[in-house]
C-alpha positions as CSV (number, residue, x, y, z in Angstrom):
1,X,130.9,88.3,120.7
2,X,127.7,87.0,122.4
3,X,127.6,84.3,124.9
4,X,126.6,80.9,123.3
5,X,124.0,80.8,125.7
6,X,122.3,84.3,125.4
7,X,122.8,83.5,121.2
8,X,120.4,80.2,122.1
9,X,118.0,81.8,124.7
10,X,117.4,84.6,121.7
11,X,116.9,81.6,119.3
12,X,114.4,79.9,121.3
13,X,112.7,82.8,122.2
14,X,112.1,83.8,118.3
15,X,111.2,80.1,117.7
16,X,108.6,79.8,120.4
17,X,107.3,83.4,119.2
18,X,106.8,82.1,115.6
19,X,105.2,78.9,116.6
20,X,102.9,80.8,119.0
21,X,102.2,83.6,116.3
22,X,102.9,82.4,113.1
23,X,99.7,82.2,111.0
24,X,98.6,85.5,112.8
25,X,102.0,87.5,111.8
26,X,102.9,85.8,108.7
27,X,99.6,86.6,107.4
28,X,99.3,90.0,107.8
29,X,102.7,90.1,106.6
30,X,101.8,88.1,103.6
31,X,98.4,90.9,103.1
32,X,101.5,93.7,103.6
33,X,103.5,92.7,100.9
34,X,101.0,91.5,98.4
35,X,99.2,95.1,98.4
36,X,102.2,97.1,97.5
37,X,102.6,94.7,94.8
38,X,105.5,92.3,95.5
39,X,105.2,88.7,95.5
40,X,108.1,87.4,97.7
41,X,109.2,83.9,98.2
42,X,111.7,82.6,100.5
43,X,113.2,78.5,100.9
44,X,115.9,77.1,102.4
45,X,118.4,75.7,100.0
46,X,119.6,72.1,100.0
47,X,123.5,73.2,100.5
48,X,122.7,74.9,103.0
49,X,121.3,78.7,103.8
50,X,118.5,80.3,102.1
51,X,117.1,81.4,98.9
52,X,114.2,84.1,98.3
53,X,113.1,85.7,95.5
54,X,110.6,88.1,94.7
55,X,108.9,91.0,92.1
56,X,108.1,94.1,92.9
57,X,106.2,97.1,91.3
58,X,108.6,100.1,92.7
59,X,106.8,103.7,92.5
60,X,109.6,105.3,90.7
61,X,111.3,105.8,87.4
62,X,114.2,103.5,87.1
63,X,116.4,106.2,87.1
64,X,115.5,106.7,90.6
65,X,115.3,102.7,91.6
66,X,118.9,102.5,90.3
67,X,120.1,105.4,92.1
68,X,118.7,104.6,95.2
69,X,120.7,100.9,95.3
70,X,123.8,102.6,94.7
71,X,123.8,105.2,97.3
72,X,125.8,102.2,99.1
73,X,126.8,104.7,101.8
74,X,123.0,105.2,102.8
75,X,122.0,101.5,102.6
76,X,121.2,101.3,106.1
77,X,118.7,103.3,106.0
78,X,116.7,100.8,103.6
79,X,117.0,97.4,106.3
80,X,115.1,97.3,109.2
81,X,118.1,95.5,111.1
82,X,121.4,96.9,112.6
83,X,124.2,97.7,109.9
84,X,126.9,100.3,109.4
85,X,128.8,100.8,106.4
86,X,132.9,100.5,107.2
87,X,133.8,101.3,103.8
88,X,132.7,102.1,99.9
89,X,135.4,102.1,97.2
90,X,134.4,103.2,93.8
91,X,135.9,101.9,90.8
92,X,135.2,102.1,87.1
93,X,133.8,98.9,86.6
94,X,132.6,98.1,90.1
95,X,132.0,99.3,94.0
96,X,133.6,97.0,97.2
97,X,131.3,97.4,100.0
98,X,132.4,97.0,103.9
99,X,129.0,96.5,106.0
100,X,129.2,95.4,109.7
101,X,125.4,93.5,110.5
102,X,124.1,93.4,113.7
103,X,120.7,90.5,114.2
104,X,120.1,88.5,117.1
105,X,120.4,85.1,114.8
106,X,124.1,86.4,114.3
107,X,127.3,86.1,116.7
108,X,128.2,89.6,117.4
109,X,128.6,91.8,114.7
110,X,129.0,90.4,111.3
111,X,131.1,91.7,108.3
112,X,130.2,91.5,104.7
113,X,132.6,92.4,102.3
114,X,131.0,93.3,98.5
115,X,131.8,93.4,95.0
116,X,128.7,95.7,93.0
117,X,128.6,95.8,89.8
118,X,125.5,97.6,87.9
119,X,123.7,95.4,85.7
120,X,123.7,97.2,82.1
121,X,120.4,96.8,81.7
122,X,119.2,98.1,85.2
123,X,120.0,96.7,88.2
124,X,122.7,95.5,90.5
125,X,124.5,92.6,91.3
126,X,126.1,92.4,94.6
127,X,128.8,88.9,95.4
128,X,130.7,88.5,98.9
129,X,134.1,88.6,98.3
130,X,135.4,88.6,102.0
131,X,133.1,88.5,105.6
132,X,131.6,86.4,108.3
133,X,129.1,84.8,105.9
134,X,129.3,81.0,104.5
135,X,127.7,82.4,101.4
136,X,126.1,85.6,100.1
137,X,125.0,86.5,96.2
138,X,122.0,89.4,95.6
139,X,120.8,90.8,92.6
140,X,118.5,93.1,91.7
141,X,117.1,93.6,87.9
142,X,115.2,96.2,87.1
143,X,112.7,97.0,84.1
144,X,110.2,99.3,82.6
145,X,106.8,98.6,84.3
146,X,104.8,100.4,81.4
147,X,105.1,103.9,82.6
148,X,107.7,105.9,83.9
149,X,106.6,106.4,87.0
150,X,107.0,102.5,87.7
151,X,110.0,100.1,87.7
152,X,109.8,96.2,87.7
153,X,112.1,94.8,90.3
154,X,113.1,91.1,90.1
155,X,115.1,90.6,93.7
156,X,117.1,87.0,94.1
157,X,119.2,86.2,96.8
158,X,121.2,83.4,98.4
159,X,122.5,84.2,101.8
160,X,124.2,81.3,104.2
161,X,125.0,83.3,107.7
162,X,127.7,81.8,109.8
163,X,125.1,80.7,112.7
164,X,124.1,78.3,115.0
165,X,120.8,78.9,113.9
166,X,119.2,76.2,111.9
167,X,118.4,77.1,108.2
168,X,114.5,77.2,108.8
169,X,114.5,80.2,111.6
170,X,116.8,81.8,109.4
171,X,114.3,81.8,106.6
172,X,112.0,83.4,108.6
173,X,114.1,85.8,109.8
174,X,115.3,86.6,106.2
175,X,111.3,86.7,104.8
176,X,110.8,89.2,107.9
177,X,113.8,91.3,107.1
178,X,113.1,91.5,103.1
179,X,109.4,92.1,104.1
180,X,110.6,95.1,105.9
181,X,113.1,95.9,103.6
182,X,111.0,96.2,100.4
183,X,108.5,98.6,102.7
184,X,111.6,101.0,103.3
185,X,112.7,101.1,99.7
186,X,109.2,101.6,98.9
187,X,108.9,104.8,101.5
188,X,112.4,106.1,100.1
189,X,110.9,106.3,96.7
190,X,108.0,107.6,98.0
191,X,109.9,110.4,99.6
192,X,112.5,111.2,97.1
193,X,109.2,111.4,94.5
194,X,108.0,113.9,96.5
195,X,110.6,115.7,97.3
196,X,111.3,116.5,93.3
């Protein structure tokens, strides 16, 4: 576990950096996201934690999409932060998940303990069950988009880390991270299209 007081000089750091470059970053960040067609938005939520949702135009069948978000034991290759999977168990009706998340807003190493379930329509739900988090609850719906090379994605998620970090930082570390996120999905589709 991290000293309290390296947790707090990381957290002030990352404050002072947003403050400092804020408009400039979130901007082009902002630019980033709305050209490969996502509109993302991300709040803190009244009990506490954060809330962000967006829609994205994925450039793949949704074949593929769905595949892709249930290759749990390659799902660290689609976050831009530091995670390992512990463990996948596969069952009929649903997958448990054991990741291990690494981020500077975070003491240590935190586990996250999943119950997946695939939506029947497309999609994927994904509810803690176990972990270091207050609160954590993700879904992603998928869709036609008109063709089939093109899926709708409708992302939500409510995540309430067990940090010292107050609730705004961590909404901008969690519109950061899904920024990045949706660009590595995005490049995975891109390469699996090509690769067929």
């Amino acid at each position: 576990m991290r000293h309290p007081v390296t947790v707090w000089a990381g957290l002030l750091l990352r404050c002072a950096l947003a403050l400092f470059h804020g408009p400039v970053v979130a901007g082009a960040a902002l630019e980033d996201v709305a050209a490969i067609g996502t509109h993302l938005d991300v709040t803190t939520d009244p009990k506490g934690g954060v809330r962000a949702h967006a829609v994205l135009d994925l450039p793949a069948s949704l074949a593929a999409v769905q595949a892709l978000f249930t290759d749990y034991e390659h799902w660290p290759e689609l976050f831009d932060v530091s995670m390992r999977v512990g463990r996948v168990e596969r069952m009929p009706d649903r997958t448990i998940t054991e990741v291990f998340i690494a981020h500077p807003i975070l003491p240590g190493e935190s586990r996250l303990l999943g119950e997946n379930r695939v939506l029947p329509d497309g999609g994927l739900t994904t509810t803690m069950i176990g972990g270091d988090f207050k609160r954590y609850a993700r879904t992603w719906k998928l869709s036609s988009n008109g063709s089939p090379a093109h899926t709708k994605a409708e992302f939500d998620l409510l995540v309430e880390p067990k940090t010292m970090a107050p609730d705004w930082l961590v909404a901008l570390e969690v519109k950061r991270e899904l920024e990045a996120h949706f660009k590595l999905v995005r490049a995975k589709l891109a390469k699996l299209d090509k690769s067929h």
